[in-house]
C-alpha positions in Angstrom: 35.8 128.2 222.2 32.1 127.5 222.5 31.9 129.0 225.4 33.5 132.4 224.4 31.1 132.1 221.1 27.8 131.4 223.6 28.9 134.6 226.1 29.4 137.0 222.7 25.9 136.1 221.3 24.7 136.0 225.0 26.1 140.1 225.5 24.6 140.6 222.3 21.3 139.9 222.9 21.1 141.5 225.7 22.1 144.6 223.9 19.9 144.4 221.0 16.6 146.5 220.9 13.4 144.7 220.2 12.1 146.2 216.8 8.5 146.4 216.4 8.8 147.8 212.6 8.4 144.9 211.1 8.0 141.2 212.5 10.8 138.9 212.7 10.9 135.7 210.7 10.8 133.1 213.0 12.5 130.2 211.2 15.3 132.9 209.6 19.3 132.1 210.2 22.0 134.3 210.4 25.8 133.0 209.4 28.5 134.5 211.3 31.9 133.8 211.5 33.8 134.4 214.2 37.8 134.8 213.9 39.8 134.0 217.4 43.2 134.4 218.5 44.6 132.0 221.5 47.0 132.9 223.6 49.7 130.9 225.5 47.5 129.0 227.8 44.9 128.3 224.9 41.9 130.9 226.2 40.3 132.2 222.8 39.3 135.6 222.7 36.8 137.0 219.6 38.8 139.8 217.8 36.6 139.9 214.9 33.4 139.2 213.7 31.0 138.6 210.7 27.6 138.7 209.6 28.0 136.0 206.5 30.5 133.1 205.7 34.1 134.3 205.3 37.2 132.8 205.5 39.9 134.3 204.8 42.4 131.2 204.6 40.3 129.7 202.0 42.4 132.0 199.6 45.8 130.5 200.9 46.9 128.0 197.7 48.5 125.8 200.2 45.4 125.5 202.7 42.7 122.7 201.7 39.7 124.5 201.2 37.5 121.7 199.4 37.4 120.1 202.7 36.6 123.2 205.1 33.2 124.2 202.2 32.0 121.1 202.4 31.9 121.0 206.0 30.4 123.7 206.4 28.1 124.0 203.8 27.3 120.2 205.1 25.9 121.9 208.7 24.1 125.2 206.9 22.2 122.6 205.1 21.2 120.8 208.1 20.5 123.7 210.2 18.5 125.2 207.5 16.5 121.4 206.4 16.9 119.7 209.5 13.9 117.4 208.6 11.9 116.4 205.7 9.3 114.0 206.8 7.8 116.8 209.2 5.0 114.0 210.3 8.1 111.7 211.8 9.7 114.5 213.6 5.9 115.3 215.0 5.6 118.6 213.9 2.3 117.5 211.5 0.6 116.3 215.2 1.9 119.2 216.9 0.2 121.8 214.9 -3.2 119.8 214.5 -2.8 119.6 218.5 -2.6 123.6 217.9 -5.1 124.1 216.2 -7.4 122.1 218.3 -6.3 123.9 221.5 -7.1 127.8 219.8 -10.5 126.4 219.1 -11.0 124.8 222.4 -9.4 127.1 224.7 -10.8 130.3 222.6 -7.4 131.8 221.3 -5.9 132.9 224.2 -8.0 131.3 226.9 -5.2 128.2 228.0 -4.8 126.3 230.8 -2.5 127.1 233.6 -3.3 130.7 232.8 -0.3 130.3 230.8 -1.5 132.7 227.2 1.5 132.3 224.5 1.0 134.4 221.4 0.8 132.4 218.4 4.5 133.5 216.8 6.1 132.4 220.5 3.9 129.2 220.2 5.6 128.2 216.9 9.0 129.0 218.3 8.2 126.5 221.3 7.5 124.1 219.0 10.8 124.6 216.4 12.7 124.9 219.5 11.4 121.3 220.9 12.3 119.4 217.6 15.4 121.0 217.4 16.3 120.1 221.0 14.9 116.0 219.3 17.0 116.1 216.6 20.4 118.6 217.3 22.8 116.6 214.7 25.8 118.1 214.6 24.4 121.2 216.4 24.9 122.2 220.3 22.5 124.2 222.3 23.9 127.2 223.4 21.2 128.8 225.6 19.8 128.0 228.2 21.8 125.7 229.5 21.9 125.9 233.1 19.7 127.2 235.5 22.3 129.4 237.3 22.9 130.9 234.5 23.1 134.9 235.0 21.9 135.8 231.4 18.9 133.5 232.4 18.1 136.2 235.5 19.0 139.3 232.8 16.8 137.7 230.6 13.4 137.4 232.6 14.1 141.0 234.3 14.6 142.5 231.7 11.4 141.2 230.4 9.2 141.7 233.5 9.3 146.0 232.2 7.3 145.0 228.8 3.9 144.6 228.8 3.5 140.9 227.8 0.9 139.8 230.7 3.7 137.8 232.2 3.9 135.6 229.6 7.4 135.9 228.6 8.8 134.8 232.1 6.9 131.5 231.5 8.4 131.4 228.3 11.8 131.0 229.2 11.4 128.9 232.1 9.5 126.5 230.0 12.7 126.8 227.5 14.7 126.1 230.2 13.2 122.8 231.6 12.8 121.7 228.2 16.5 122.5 227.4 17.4 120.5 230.7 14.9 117.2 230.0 16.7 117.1 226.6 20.1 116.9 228.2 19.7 114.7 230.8 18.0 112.2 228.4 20.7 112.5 226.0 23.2 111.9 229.0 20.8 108.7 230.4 19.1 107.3 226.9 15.9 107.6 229.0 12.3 108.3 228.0 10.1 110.9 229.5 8.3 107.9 231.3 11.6 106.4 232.4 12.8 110.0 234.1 9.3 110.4 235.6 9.6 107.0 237.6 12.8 107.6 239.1 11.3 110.9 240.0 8.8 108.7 241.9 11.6 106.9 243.5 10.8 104.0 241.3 14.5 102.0 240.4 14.3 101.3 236.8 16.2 97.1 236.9 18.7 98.0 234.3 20.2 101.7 235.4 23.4 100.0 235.8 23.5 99.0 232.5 22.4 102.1 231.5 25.2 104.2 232.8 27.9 102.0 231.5 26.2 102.4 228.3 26.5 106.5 228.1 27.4 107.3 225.2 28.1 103.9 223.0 28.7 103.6 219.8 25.8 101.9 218.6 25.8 101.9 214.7 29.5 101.9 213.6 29.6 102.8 210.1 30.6 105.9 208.4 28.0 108.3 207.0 29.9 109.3 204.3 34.2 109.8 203.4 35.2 113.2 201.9 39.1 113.7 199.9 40.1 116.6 198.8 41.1 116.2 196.3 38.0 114.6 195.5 38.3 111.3 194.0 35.9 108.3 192.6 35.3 105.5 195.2 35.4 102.1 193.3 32.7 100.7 194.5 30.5 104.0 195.1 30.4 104.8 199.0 28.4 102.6 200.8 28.4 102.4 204.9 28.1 98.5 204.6 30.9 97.9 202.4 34.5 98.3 204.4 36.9 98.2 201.4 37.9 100.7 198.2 39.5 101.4 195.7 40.6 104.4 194.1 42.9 106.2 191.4 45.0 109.4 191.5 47.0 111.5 188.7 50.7 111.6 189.0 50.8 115.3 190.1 48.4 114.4 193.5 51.2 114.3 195.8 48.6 114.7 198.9 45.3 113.7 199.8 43.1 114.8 202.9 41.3 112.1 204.4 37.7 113.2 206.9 35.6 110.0 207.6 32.4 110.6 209.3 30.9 108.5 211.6 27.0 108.0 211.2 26.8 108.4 215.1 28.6 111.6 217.0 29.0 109.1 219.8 31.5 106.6 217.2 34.8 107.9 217.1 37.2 108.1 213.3 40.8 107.4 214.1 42.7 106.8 211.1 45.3 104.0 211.0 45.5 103.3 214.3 44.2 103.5 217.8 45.3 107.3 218.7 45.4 108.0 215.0 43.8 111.7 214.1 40.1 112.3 213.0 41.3 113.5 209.9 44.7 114.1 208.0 46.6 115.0 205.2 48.7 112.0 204.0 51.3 111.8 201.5 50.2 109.6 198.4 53.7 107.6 196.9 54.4 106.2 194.0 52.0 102.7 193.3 50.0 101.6 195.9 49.1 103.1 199.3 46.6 102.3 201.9 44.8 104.4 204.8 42.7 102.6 207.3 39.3 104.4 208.6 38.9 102.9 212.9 35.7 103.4 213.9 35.8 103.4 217.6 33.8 102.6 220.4 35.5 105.1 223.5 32.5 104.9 225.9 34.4 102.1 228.1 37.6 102.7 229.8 39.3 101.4 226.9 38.6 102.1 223.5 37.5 99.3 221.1 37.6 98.7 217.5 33.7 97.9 216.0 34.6 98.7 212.0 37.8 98.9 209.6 37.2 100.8 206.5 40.5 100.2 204.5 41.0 103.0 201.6 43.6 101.6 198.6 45.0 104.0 196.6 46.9 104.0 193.8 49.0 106.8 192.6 49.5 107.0 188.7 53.6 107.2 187.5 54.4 110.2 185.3 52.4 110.3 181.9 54.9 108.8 179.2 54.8 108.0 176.0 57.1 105.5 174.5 60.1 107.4 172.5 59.6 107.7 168.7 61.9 108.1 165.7 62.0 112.0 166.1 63.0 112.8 169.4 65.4 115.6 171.2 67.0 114.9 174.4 66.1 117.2 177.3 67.4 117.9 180.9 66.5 118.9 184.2 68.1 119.9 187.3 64.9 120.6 189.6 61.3 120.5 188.8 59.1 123.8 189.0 56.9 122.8 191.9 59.7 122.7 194.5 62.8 125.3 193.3 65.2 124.4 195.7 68.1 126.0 193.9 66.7 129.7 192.5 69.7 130.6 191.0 69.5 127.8 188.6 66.4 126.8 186.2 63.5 124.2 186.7 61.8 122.4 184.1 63.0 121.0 181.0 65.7 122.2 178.8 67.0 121.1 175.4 70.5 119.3 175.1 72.0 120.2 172.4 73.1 116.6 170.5 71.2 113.6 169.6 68.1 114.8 167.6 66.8 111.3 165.8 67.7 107.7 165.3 68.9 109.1 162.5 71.5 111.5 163.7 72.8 108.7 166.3 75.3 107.8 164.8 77.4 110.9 163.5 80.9 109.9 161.3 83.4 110.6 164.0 81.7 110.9 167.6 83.2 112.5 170.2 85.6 111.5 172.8 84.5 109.3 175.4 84.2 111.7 178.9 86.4 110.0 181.8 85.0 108.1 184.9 83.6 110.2 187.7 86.4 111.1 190.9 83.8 111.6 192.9 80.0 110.7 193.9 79.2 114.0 193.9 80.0 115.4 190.5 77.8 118.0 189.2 75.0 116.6 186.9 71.4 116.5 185.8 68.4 114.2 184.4 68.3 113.3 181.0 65.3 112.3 179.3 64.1 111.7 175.5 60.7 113.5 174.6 59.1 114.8 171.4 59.1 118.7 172.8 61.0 119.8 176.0 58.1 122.7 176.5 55.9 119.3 177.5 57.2 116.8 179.8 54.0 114.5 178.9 55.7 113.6 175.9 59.0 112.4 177.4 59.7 108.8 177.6 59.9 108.4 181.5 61.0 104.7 181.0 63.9 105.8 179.7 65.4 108.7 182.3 68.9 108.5 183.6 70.8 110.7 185.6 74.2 112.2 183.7 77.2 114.3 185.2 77.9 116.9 183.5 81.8 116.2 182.5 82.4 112.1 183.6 80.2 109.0 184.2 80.0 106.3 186.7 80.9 103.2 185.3 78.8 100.8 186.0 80.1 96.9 187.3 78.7 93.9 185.8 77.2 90.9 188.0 81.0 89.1 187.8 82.9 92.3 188.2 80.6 93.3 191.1 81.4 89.9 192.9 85.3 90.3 192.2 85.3 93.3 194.2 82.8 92.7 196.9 84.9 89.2 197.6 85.9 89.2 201.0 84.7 92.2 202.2 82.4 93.4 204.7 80.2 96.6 204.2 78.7 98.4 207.5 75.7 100.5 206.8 74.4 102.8 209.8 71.6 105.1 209.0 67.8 105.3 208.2 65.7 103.9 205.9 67.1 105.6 203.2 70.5 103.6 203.8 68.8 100.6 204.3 67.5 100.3 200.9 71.3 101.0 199.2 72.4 97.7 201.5 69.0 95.8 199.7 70.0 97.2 196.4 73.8 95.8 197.0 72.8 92.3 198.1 70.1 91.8 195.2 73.2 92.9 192.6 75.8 91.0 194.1 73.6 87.8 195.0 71.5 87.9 191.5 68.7 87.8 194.2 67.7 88.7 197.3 66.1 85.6 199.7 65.5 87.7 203.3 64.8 91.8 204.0 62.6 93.3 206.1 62.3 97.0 207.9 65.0 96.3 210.1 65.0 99.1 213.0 67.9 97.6 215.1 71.5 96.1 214.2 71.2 93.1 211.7 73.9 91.1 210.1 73.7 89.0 206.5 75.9 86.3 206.1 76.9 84.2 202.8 76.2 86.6 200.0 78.5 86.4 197.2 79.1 82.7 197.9 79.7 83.2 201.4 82.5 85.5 200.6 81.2 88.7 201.2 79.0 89.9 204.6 76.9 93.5 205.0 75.9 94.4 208.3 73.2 97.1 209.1 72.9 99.4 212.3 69.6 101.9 212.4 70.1 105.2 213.6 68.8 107.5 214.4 66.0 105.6 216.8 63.6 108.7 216.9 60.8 106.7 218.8 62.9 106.2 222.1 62.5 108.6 224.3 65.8 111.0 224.3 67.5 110.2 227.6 67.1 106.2 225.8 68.4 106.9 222.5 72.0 105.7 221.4 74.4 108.1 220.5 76.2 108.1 216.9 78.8 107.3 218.3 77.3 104.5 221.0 75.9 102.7 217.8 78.3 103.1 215.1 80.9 101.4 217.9 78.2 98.6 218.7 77.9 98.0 214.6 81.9 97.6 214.7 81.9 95.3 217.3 79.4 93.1 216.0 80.7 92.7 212.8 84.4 92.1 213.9 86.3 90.7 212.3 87.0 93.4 210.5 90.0 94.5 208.7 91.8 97.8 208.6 91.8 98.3 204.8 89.5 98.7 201.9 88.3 95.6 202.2 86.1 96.9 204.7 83.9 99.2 204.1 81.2 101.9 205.9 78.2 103.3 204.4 76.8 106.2 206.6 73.9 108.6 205.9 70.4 109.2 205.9 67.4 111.9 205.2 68.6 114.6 207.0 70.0 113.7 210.5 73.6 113.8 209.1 75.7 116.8 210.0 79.5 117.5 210.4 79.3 116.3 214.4 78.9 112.8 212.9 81.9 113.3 210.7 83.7 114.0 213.3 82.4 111.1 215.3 83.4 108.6 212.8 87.0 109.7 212.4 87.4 109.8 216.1 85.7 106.0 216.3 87.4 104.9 213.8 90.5 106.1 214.9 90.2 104.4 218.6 89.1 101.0 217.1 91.8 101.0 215.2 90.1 101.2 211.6 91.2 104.4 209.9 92.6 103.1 206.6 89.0 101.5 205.8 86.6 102.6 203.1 84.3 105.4 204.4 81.2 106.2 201.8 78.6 109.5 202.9 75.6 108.8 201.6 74.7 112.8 201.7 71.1 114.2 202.7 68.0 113.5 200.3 64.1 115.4 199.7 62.0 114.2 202.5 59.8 115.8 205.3 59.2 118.4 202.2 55.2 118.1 202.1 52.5 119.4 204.8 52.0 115.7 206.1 49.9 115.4 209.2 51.8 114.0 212.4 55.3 114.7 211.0 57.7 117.3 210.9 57.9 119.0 207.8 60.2 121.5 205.8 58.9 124.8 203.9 60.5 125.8 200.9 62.8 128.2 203.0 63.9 125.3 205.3 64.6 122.7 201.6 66.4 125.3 200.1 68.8 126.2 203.0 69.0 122.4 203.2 70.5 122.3 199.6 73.8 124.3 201.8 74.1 122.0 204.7 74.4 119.4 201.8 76.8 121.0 200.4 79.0 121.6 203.5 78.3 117.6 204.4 80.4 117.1 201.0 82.9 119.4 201.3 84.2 118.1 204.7 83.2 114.7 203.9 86.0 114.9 201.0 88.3 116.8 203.0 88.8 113.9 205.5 89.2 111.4 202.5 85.7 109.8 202.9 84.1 108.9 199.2 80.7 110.5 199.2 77.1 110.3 197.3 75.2 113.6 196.2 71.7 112.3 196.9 70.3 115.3 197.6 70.7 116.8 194.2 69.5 113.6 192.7 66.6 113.1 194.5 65.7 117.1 194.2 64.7 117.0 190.7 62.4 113.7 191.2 61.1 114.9 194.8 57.4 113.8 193.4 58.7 110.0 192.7 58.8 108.9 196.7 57.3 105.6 197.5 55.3 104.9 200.1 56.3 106.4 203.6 54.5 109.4 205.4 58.2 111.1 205.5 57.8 111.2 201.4 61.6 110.2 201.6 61.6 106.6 200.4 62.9 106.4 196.7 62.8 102.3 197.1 60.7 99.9 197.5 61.0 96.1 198.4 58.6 93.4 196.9 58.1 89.8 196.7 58.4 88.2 193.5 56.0 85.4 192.6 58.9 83.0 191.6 62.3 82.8 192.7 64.6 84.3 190.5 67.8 82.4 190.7 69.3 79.1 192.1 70.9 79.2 195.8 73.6 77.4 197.3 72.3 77.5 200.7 70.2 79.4 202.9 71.1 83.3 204.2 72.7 83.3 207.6 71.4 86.2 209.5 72.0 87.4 213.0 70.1 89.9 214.7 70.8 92.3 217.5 67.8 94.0 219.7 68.3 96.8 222.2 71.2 98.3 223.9 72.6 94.9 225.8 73.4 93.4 222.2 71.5 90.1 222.7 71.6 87.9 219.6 68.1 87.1 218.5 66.5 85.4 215.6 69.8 83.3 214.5 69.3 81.3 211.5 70.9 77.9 211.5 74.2 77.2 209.2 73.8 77.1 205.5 71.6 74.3 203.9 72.0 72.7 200.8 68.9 73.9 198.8 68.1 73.9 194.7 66.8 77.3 194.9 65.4 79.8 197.5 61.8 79.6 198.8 61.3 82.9 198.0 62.7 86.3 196.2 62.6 90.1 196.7 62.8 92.7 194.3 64.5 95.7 195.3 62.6 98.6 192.8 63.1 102.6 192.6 64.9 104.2 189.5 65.8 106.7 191.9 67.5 104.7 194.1 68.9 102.5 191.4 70.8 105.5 190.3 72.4 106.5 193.8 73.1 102.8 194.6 74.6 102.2 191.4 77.3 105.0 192.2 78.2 103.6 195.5 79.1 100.0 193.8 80.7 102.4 191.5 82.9 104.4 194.2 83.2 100.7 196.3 84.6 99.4 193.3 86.9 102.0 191.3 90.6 101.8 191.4 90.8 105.2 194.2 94.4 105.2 194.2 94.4 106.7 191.0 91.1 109.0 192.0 93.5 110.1 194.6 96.2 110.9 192.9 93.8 112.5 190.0 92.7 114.9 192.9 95.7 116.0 194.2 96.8 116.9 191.0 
C-alpha cells in the first residue's frame, strides 16, 4: 500500500506545473485520502482520491469510528506540531547558523559554489528535522538512489534556469534521506558511520546489530476505547493495572494500546494476540491483558503487562413497588430475530398491585409443560412497560404461555436422580447444565473446572447418582484430528459403562450451534448398536452466541441469527419425532442475548465461582476420573471417598439464564413421561 500511495504522489508531481503566481507556503499540508480496492493476491490499486479527510465508513452505525478520528486526527497533529521546544530539535541553532552564513558568505556567495535560495534553504532545514524526528511518519521520497523519479526529477530540472542549484538540491536530499536510514537501521552517530567509513571497527558492532530494533522503553504512550471510558487510576505509563466501569447496554469495547516506542510491539492477551480488537464485554467482571513485546530477537519476549479490569453494569432495576403491572417480552429491540413477532415490553393483562393479587376466585391452575419447548416469554414486574428501567430485573422469570415446569425440590430432585447416570456431550454451554445439576442435587458443588476432554464425577447424591461429561466439538485440533460425533459420543458410553438400557440413564446432548439433524441421526444409530435405545435422550437446542462483531471469532449477522431461529426449529421438530425430550434454548436465551457472561463467543449464560465458605457438610470427597486424548488414558484419578466434616471448598454455579433452562431439564429428567406420552399422542 505505501508503495502504490509513494508511486501516485510520485506521477503526480511529475505532472504538476510549477506556478510562479504566487509563492508556495513552505511549511503548508495537504490531507488526502486515498480509497483502494485489493484484489485476489492482495496488490492495492488507487480508484479514488481526495483532497481533505473523508471516510465514508465513518457513517456505517456498526463501524467504530471514535477509534479511526482519533487516530488520525492523532498523526495530523503531529505532522502539523511535530515539535515544540524548536531549540531541542536544533532548529533555534540552525537559523542563527543561517543567518551568520548570509552575512559571511554575502547572500548568495557559499562555499562549494553550492548557492541555495533562501525558501529552498528553509526547506533543507524542515526536511532534516523531520528526517530526526519521523514519529509515526515514513519518508516517501527519496528513498533510494536507483530510483527513476530521482533521474526525472533532476532532468527535468536541468531545462529551468536555477544556476544548477536544483540538481544539488536533490542530491543533497538524497544523502541526507539515506544517512537518516541507515542510522535508524544501525543506532549509529554521524561520527560512528564516518569511522567505519575509515575502515575503523567500532568494538561493539556485534552488539549493535543484534540490537536493531529493540524495544527499549516498554510502556504504553497512551490506551484508547471506544467507547471511551474513565481509567481508575488516570492513565499513567508506569502504572500496569486499571480499573474501569461500563453501562449495561455496552456490549463491546475496542481496545488500541500504543506503545511509546514504534520498535515495542501491543499484542493483546497473548503472545500472537492482535494490536488492537474489539472484545465482547459480559456480564460482571472481565479482563483484557495489554503485552508489550520485545520482537527484535528470534523469539519474541514479554518486557510489560498492562492488565485492563472491566466491569460491566447488570440491567438498571429498581426494586418493585406497591403499584406495579406485569410486562412481557419475547425478544429485545436491539437484535429482532423473529420479525414477525414484537420486541420490547408488552403489558400482561392480570396482576396490577399487591392489592389486586389476590382476586376472590382465581383462576384455574394451567397444567405442567409436555415438552421443554413450549411456547413462552419473559415476564417481568415494572412501574411502566414503555420503560424497561423501571422493571424489577431481580425478579424476571421465564413463563410458557399455556403450562409450567414444575420445579423439584432438593429431596424430590435426589429421589429421582438416585441411581442414575446422566451423560452430557457438548460445549460449554452443556457443561454448565451438568454444574447446575450437581450443585442442586449435591446442595453444593466441591470440584468443576473448564473441562475440554471426557470427565467423570462420582458420589453425588450420596454416592448414588454419577454425571459424566464428553466435550465436543474440539474446534482447536486440526480437522483430520478431530473426533467425530459419533467417535466421542461412543467413547462417553464406554467410559461410563455400566450403563443401563432404561430411564435410569440418561443423555444430555447440545450446544451453541454445532447441533444439526446429522447428529440426531448419529445418536439413534449409536444408541441403537450399543444397545441403549430405551434410555432418556434430552436436546439441549441451539442458543445466541457468535452474534456480536468480536475480533478473532466467527460471527453471525442479523440475517445469519434469524435464519438460525429455523434450523432451531427443525432441531425440535425431529428431535421430538424420534422421542428425544428437548430444551428451547434458543428462544430463551434470544430475548436476554445482552446477559452473556464472560466468553469472547458472547454464548455463556453461566458462570462458576468460588464461595468464600463451604456451603454444606460432605460425606466424603468427589471421586473423579479423567480421560485425555483419543487413546482414553485415565488421568488425574482421585483416591476413594474420605471421611471428611465438610468440603475444603465450594462453587457457585450463577446465571438466571441458565438457571431457567437447567431448571427445565431436571424438570423433563424428572416428570412422570409416560403420561407426557400418552398426553401427546392424544
Amino acid at each position: 500500500m505505501k508503495h502504490v500511495v509513494s508511486q501516485i504522489l510520485k506521477a503526480a508531481l511529475l505532472t504538476t506545473q510549477e506556478s510562479t503566481a504566487s509563492p508556495r507556503c513552505q511549511l503548508c499540508f495537504q490531507l488526502l485520502t486515498f480509497t483502494l480496492h485489493y484484489n485476489a493476491s492482495l496488490h492495492p490499486v488507487v480508484v479514488k482520491l481526495r483532497t481533505d479527510l473523508h471516510f465514508d465508513r465513518m457513517r456505517d452505525s456498526h463501524f467504530d469510528g471514535q477509534i479511526t478520528k482519533e487516530y488520525m486526527l492523532e498523526d495530523v497533529l503531529k505532522l502539523l506540531f511535530p515539535a515544540c521546544n524548536s531549540e531541542a530539535m536544533g532548529v533555534g541553532p540552525s537559523l542563527r547558523i543561517q543567518e551568520q552564513n548570509q552575512v559571511k558568505y554575502g547572500g548568495c556567495d557559499w562555499p562549494n559554489s553550492l548557492c541555495l535560495p533562501q525558501d529552498e534553504l528553509y526547506l533543507l532545514q524542515q526536511f532534516n528535522q523531520h528526517l530526526k524526528t519521523s514519529g509515526p511518519f515514513q519518508l516517501l521520497y527519496p528513498i533510494s538512489p536507483d530510483d527513476d523519479l530521482h533521474h526525472d526529477l533532476i532532468q527535468r530540472s536541468l531545462s529551468v534556469q536555477d544556476d544548477g542549484w536544483r540538481p544539488a538540491l536533490m542530491a543533497l536530499l538524497q544523502e541526507l534521506s539515506l544517512y537518516y536510514t541507515r542510522r535508524n537501521q544501525t543506532g549509529r552517530s554521524f561520527d560512528d558511520l564516518k569511522n567505519r567509513g575509515h575502515g575503523e571497527t567500532h568494538p561493539d558492532q556485534s552488539e549493535d546489530r543484534s540490537q536493531k530494533g529493540r524495544c527499549v522503553d516498554p510502556h504504553l504512550r497512551q490506551l484508547y476505547t471506544d467507547p471511551p471510558m474513565v481509567l481508575m487510576p488516570a492513565f499513567n505509563a508506569r502504572v500496569k493495572e486499571y480499573r474501569a466501569e461500563v453501562p449495561f447496554d455496552v456490549i463491546t469495547i475496542w481496545t488500541r494500546p500504543e506503545p511509546v516506542s514504534p520498535h515495542c510491539h501491543i499484542h493483546l492477551d497473548e503472545h500472537r494476540g492482535p494490536r488492537m480488537a474489539n472484545y465482547p464485554v459480559g456480564l460482571g467482571n472481565s479482563r483484557i491483558n495489554i503485552l508489550v513485546t520485545d520482537e527484535s530477537a528470534a523469539e519474541s519476549v514479554v518486557l510489560t503487562i498492562y492488565t485492563l479490569h472491566i466491569y460491566r453494569e447488570s440491567r438498571p432495576s429498581l426494586p418493585m413497588f406497591d403499584e406495579y403491572v406485569m410486562c412481557s417480552f419475547v425478544q429485545d429491540c436491539g437484535l429482532v430475530v423473529r420479525p414477525d413477532q414484537p420486541c420490547g415490553l408488552e403489558t400482561v393483562p392480570g396482576v396490577r398491585s399487591s392489592e389486586e393479587a389476590q382476586p376472590s376466585s382465581p383462576p384455574p391452575p394451567p397444567p405442567p409443560c409436555l415438552s421443554g419447548d413450549e411456547p413462552g416469554r419473559w415476564v417481568v414486574p415494572c412501574l411502566s412497560c414503555t420503560d424497561n428501567r423501571t422493571c424489577d430485573w431481580r425478579e424476571v422469570t421465564w413463563q410458557p404461555d399455556s403450562c409450567y415446569h414444575p420445579l423439584l425440590d432438593q429431596p424430590q430432585l435426589q429421589t429421582c436422580m438416585m441411581n442414575r447416570k446422566v451423560l452430557f456431550i457438548g460445549d460449554s454451554t452443556n457443561r454448565g447444565m451438568m454444574y447446575y445439576l450437581m450443585e442442586r442435587v449435591n446442595t453444593t458443588l466441591e470440584d468443576w473446572d473448564k473441562a475440554h476432554d471426557t470427565i467423570i464425577y462420582h458420589n453425588l447424591n450420596q454416592g448414588r447418582t454419577i454425571a459424566s461429561y464428553s466435550y465436543y466439538p474440539q474446534f482447536w485440533l486440526p480437522k483430520a484430528q478431530r473426533p467425530t460425533f459419533q467417535r466421542a459420543l461412543e467413547q462417553l458410553i464406554e467410559r461410563s459403562r455400566p450403563l443401563e438400557d432404561s430411564s435410569q440413564t440418561v443423555l444430555v446432548a447440545g450446544g451453541v450451534q454445532w447441533l444439526n439433524l446429522n447428529h440426531l441421526r448419529t445418536i439413534q444409530q449409536v444408541l441403537k448398536s450399543e444397545g441403549l435405545q430405551n434410555i432418556l435422550v434430552v436436546v439441549k437446542s441451539l442458543g445466541m452466541g457468535f452474534h456480536l462483531p468480536v475480533d478473532g471469532i466467527r460471527s453471525l449477522p442479523l440475517s445469519g441469527v434469524q435464519e438460525l431461529y429455523h434450523v432451531n426449529k427443525d432441531i425440535l421438530e425431529n428431535a421430538k419425532h424420534l422421542g428425544y425430550e428437548v430444551i428451547d434454548t434458543f428462544s430463551i436465551t434470544m430475548g436476554r442475548y445482552k446477559e452473556f457472561l464472560q466468553g469472547q463467543c458472547a454464548c455463556h449464560y453461566h458462570e462458576v465461582y468460588k464461595l468464600p465458605f463451604p456451603t454444606a457438610p460432605s460425606e466424603g470427597k468427589l471421586k473423579i476420573s479423567r480421560y485425555a486424548g483419543e487413546s482414553g488414558t485415565r488421568a488425574n484419578v482421585h483416591t476413594e471417598p474420605q471421611p471428611s466434616s465438610q468440603p475444603d471448598v465450594s462453587y457457585h454455579v450463577k446465571g438466571s439464564v441458565n438457571k431457567v433452562y437447567s431448571e427445565i431439564l431436571l424438570s423433563r429428567i424428572c416428570v412422570n413421561r409416560a403420561v407426557s406420552r400418552t398426553i401427546r399422542q392424544q
